[in-house]
C-alpha positions, 0 to 999 in steps of 0.5 A, spaced: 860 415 633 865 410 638 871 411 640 877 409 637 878 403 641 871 400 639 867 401 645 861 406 644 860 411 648 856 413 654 851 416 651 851 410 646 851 405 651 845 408 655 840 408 650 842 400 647 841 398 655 834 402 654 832 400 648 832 392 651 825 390 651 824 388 658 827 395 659 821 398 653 816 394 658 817 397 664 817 404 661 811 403 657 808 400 664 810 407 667 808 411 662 801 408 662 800 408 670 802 416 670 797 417 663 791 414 667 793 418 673 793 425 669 787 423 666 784 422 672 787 429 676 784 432 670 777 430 671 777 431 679 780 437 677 775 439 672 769 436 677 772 441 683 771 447 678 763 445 676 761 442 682 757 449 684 754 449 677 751 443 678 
């Protein structure tokens, strides 16, 4: 999948470059900050919907 004169191309490079650990840590962080943001948007969501209810 490289060119002919060895080097690998975008696509390739891309993701060698993301695969790196420091760059793997900050994508898990990100990933967990935006899980917990959604989790906690879904209960004030869900809190609004049965607050009459209550």
């Amino acid at each position: 999948m490289s060119t002919p004169n060895g080097r690998p191309n975008l696509v390739d490079r891309f993701f060698i470059r993301l695969s790196r650990p420091e760059n793997l840590g900050r994508i898990l962080r990100w990933a967990w900050l935006i899980s917990l943001l959604m989790l906690v948007l879904g209960y004030i969501i869900i809190y609004t919907r049965i607050r009459g209810f209550i």
